[in-house]
C-alpha positions in Angstrom: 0.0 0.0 0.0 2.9 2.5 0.8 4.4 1.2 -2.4 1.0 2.4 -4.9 0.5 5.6 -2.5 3.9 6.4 -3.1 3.7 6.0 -6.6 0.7 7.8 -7.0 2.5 11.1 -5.1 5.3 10.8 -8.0 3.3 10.0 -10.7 -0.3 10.8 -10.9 -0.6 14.0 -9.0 -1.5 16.0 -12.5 -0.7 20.2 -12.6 -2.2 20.3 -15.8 -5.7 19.2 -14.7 -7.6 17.7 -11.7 -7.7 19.2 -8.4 -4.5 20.8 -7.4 -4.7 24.0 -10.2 -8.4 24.2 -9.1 -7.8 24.0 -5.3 -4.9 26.5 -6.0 -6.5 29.0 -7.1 -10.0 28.8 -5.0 -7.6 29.1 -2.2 -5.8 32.2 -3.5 -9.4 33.7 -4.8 -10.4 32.8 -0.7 -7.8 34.9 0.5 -7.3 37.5 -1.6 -11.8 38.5 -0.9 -10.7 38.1 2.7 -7.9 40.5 2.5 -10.1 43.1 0.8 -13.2 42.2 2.7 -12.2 42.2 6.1 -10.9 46.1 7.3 -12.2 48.9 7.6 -15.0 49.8 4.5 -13.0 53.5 4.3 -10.0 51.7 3.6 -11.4 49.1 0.8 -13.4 52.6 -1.1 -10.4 54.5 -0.8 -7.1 51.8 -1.5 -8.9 48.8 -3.5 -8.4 51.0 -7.0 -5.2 51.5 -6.5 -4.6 47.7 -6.0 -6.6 47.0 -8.7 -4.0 49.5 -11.3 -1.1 47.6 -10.0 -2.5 44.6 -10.8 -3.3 46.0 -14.2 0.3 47.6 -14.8 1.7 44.5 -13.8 -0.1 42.6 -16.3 0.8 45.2 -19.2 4.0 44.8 -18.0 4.5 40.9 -18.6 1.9 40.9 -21.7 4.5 44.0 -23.4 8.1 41.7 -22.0 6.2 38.5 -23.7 5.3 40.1 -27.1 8.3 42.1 -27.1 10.9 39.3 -26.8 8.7 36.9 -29.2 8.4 34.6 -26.1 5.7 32.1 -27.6 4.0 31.7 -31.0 1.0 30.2 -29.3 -1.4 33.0 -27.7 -1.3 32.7 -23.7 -4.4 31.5 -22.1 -6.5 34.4 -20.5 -6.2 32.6 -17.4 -2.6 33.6 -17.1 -3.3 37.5 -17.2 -6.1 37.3 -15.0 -4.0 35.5 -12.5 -1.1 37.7 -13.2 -3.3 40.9 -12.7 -4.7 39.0 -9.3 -1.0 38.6 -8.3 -0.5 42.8 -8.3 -3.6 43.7 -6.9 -2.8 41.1 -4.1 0.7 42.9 -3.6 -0.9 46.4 -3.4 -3.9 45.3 -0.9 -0.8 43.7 1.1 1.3 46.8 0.9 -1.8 49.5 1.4 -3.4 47.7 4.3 -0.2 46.8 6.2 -0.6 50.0 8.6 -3.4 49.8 10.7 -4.4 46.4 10.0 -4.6 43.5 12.9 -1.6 40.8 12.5 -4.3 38.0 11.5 -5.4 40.5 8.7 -1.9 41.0 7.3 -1.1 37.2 7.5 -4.2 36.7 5.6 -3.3 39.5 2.9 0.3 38.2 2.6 -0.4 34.2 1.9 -2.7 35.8 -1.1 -0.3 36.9 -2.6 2.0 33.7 -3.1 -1.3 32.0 -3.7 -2.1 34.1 -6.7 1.3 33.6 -7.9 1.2 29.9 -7.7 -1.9 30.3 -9.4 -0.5 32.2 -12.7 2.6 29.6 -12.7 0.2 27.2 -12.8 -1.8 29.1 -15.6 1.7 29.6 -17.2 2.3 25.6 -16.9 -0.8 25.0 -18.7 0.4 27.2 -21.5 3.6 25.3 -21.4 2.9 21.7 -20.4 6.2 22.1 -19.1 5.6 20.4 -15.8 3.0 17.7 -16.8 3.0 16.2 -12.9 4.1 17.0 -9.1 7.3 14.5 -9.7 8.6 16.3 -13.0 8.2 19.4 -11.2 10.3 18.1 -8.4 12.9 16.7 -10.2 13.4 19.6 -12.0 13.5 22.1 -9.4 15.9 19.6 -7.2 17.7 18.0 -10.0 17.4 14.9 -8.9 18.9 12.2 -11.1 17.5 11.1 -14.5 16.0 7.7 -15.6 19.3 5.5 -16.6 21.7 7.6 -15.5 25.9 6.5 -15.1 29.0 8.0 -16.1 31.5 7.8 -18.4 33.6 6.0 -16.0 31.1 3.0 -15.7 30.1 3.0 -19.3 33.6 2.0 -20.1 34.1 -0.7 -18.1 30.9 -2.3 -18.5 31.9 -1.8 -23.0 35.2 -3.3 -22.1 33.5 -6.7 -20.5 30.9 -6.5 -23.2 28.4 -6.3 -20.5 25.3 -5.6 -21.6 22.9 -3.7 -19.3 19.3 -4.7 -19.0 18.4 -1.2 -20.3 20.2 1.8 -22.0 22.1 4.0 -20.4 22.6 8.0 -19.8 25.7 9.8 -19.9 26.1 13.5 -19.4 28.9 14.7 -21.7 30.8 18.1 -22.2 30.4 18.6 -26.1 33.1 21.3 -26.8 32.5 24.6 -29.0 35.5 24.7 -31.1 33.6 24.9 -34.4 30.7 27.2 -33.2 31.8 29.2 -30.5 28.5 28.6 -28.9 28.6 29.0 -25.2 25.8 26.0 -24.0 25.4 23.5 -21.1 26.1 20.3 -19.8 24.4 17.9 -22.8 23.2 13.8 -22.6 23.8 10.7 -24.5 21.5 7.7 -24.4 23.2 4.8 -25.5 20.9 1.5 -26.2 22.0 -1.9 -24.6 23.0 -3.0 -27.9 26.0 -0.5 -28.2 27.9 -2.7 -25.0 27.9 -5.5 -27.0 31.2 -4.6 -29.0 34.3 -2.9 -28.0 34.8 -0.9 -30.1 31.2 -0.2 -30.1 29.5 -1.2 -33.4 28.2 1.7 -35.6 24.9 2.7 -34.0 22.5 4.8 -35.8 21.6 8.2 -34.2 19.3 10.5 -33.5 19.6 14.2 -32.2 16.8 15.5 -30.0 16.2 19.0 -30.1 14.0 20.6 -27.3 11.4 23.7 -27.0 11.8 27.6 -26.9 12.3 27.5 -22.6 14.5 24.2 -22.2 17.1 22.5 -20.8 18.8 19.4 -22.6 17.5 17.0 -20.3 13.6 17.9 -21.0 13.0 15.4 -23.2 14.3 12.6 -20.6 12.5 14.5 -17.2 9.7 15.5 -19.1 9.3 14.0 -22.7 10.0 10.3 -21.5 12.0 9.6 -24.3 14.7 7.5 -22.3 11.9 5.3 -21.0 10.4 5.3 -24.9 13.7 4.3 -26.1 14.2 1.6 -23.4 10.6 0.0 -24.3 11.4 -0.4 -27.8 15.0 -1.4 -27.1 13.5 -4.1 -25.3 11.0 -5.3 -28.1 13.8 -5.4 -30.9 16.6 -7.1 -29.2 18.7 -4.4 -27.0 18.5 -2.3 -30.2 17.6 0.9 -30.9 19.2 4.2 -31.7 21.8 6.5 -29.9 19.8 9.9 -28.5 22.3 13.1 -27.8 19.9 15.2 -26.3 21.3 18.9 -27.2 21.5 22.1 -26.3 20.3 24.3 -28.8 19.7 27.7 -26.5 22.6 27.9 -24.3 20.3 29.2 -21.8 16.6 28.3 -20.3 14.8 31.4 -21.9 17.3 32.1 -24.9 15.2 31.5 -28.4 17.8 30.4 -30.8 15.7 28.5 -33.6 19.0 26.5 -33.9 20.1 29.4 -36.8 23.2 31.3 -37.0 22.9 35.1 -35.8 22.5 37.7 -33.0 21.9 34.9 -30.1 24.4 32.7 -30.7 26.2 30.3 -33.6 23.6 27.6 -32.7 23.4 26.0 -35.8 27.3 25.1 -36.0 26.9 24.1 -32.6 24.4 21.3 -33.6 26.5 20.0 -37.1 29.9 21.0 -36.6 30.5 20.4 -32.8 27.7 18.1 -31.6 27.9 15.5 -34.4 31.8 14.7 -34.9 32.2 14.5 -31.1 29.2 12.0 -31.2 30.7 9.9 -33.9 35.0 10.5 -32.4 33.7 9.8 -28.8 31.1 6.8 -28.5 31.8 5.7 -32.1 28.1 6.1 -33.8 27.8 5.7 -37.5 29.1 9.0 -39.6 26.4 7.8 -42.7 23.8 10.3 -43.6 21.4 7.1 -43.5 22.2 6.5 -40.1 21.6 10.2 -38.5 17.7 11.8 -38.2 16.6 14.6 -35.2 14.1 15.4 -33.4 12.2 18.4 -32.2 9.7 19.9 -30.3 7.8 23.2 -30.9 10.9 25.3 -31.7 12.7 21.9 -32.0 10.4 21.0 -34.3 11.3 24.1 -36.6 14.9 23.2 -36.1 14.5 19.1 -37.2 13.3 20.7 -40.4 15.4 23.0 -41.0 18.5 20.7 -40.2 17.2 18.0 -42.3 17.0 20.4 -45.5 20.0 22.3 -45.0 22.1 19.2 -44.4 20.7 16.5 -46.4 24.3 15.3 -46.0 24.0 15.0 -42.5 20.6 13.7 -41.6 17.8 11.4 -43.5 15.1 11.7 -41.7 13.2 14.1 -39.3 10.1 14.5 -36.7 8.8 18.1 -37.3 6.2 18.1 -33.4 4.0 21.0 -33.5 6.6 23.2 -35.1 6.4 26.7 -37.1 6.7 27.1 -41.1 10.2 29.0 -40.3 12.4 30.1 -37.6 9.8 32.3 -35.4 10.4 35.0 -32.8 7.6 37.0 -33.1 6.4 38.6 -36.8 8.4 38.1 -39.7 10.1 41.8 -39.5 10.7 40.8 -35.5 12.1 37.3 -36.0 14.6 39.4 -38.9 15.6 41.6 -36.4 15.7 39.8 -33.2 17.4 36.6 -34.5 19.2 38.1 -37.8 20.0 41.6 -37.0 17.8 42.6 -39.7 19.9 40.7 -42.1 17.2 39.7 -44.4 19.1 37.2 -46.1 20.3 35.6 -43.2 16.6 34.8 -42.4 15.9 33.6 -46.2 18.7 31.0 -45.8 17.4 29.6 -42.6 13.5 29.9 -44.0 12.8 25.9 -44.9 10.8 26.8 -47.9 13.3 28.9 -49.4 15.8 25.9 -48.8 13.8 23.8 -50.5 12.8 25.4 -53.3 16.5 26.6 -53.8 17.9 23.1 -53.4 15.4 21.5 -55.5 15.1 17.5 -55.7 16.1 15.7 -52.4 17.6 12.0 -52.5 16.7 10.1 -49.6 15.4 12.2 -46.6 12.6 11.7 -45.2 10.0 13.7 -42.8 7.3 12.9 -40.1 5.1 16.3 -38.9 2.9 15.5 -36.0 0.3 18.2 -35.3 -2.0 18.4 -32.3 -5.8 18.1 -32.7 -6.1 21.7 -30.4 -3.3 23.2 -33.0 -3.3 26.7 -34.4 -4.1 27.1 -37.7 -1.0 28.9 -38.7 0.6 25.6 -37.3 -1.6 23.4 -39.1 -1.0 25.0 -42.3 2.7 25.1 -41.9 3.1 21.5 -41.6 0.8 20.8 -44.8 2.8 23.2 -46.4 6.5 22.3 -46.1 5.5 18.8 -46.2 3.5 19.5 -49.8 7.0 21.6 -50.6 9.2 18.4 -49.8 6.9 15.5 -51.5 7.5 17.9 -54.9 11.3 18.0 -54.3 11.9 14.4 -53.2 11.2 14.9 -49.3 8.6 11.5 -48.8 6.9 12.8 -45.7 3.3 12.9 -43.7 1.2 14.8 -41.8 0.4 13.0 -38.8 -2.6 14.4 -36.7 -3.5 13.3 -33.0 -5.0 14.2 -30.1 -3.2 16.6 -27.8 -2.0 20.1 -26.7 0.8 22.1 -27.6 2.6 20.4 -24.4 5.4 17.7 -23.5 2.4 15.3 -23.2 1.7 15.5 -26.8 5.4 15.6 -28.2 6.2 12.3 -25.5 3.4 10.5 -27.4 4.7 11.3 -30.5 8.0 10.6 -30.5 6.6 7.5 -29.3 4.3 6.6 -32.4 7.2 8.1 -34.8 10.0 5.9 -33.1 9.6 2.8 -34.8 9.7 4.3 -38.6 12.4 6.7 -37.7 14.9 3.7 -36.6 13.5 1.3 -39.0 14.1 4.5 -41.6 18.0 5.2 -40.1 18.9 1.2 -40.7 18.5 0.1 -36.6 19.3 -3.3 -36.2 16.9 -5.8 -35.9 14.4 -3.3 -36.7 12.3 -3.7 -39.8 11.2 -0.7 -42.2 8.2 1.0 -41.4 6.0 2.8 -44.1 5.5 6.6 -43.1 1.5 7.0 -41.9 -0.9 7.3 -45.0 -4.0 9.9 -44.5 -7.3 8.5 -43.9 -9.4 8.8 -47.0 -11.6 11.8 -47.2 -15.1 10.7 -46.2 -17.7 9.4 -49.4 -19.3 12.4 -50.3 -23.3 11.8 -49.9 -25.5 12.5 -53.1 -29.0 14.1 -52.2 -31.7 13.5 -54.0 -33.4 16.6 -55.2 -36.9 16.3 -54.2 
């Protein structure tokens, strides 16, 4: 019983739905009425407005900061500027009614205001999916250890006695920046059972998952599940299944590279020219085109593309989850001058439709866009587009659409259902090919009789 309760605590205690966002916040609507209620009625008529504008500057304040740094391409939920406005008014009515107010009243006052913030981060994580459950959030915050996790030291000696582990492994590694100059963090490695069965290790196919706009490279292990993906279908085919380098494509949490070259960063060289020979020099992974693809998320997801068609030499095959038709960091004019410098050019040679139509007929690569059934359509649109653009130069791909939000739930699920094409597509051993998805027919069209 302590086992499942305990389980339950990690696992199943949601912050995307259920009753801890809705308990939150009737708590924090509680106490913030209380704080205003209880005083003296002067005090409300005379300081209430003037909580009420600061919580209305401060939520001008963060909707100007998001739309001025390009911060999401998804519109916020208007949960998360009522909340936001709730968390200033809750300051003021704790700072105006703090003289001449009884101790219990200025406790009172003073827990709404942490309560209204927890309320718009929970609003925010809605938005985001970024914390799907209590434990994610938790091992995040605490970084505590990930699923599979060893080091280089132990990798080694269990390669040398060809022991083969029961599951795959994760390695944090120090990719250098010699090519790209790009200053990033601490990056992973999932090998599969199957590499420990040689020394050297034999040629393992890869691929190179990219995360979203706010990330750290080990989102797609705490949060995406894509260690315990890649573990489930090791175990189905064998030990087999590909290498993961789990990248860094920001350099920071909040720093919105699109993977391009320019005014944030060489982020793109980072990815091809540092991440991929130190992949292949340091745990021995096949160098083949064939044998590389990537995968991204949101703004990962406009990176897989973009990589894929700007280095057909480099990669075969991509997973394109919920991205944007281009790099995006606000308008067209603000993604130009925010990413670019306002080099237009440099924008045109990182826009995927450009590349494609400049490049003309692809040999060989090969695209899977997954789209969400709650999707914008600007991101609908953009992954019936490119994918239209590649099938006419070469590019075989789908559009693959499920149910889901633009969240970490959704891109978990399907890098799960893209998995087995992808490493059936990069040549995994033991792993058969896998057709890409074929639409479902368009429904019979129903002749009515004219009466």
């Amino acid at each position: 019983m302590a086992v499942t309760l305990r389980e339950m605590l990690r696992h199943h205690l949601s912050l995307l739905h259920g009753w801890i966002p809705i308990t939150v916040q009737i708590l924090a609507g509680i106490a913030l009425v209380a704080a205003v209620c209880w005083g003296i009625q002067r005090w409300r008529y005379v300081w209430v407005p003037w909580a009420a504008l600061c919580g209305i500057a401060l939520t001008a304040a963060a909707y100007w900061y998001v739309e001025s740094e390009g911060l999401a391409g998804n519109p916020a939920p208007h949960g998360l500027w009522v909340w936001i406005g709730l968390t200033g008014t809750a300051a003021g009515v704790l700072v105006a009614g703090w003289r001449g107010s009884t101790w219990p009243r200025r406790l009172l006052a003073a827990s709404a205001v942490p309560l209204c913030l927890l309320s718009a981060g929970l609003a925010l994580n809605l938005w985001t999916g970024y914390f799907p459950s209590v434990q994610t959030a938790w091992n995040q915050f605490t970084a505590g250890p990930l699923p599979d996790q060893t080091d280089q030291v132990t990798v080694l000696a269990l390669q040398h006695r060809h022991q083969v582990p029961a599951k795959g492994t994760v390695v944090p590694v120090q990719i250098g920046d010699s090519a790209s100059g790009f200053k990033h963090r601490e990056e992973l490695v999932y090998l599969p059972p199957a590499w420990y069965a040689t020394d050297p290790p034999p040629p393992m196919p890869t691929i190179m998952m990219v995360g979203g706009e706010f990330n750290t490279p080990a989102d797609w292990v705490r949060i995406g599940n894509a260690v315990a993906i890649a573990d489930n279908f090791a175990a189905a085919h064998g030990g087999n299944a590909p290498v993961l380098v789990f990248v860094d494509a920001g350099g920071t949490f909040n720093n919105d590279t699109e993977c391009v070259n320019g005014s944030r960063g060489n982020s793109a060289d980072h990815l091809t020219k540092d991440v991929v020979p130190f992949m292949v020099s340091k745990f021995g992974v096949s160098a083949h085109r064939e044998n590389w693809g990537v995968v991204g998320f949101s703004m990962g997801g406009t990176c897989a593309v973009d990589l894929a068609v700007m280095h057909p030499d480099m990669f075969s095959a991509f997973e394109d989850i919920a991205g944007d038709s281009a790099p995006n960091s606000g308008t067209k004019d603000e993604t130009i001058s925010r990413l670019f410098g306002g080099n237009v050019a440099a924008y045109a040679s990182f826009d995927p439709t450009n590349v494609i139509t400049r490049h003309g007929a692809y040999s060989g690569v090969a695209g899977w866009f997954a789209v969400n059934s709650a999707a914008s359509p600007e991101q609908s649109s953009a992954a019936n587009s490119l994918c239209g653009l590649g099938n006419a130069n070469g590019i075989s791909c789908a559009v693959v659409t499920a149910p889901g939000m633009h969240d970490w739930t959704f891109a978990s699920q399907s890098f799960a259902s893209a998995l087995p094409w992808m490493a059936g597509r990069l040549r995994t051993p033991r792993v058969p090919p896998t057709p890409l998805p074929t639409p479902p027919p368009p429904p019979p069209i129903v002749q009515v009789a004219a009466k």
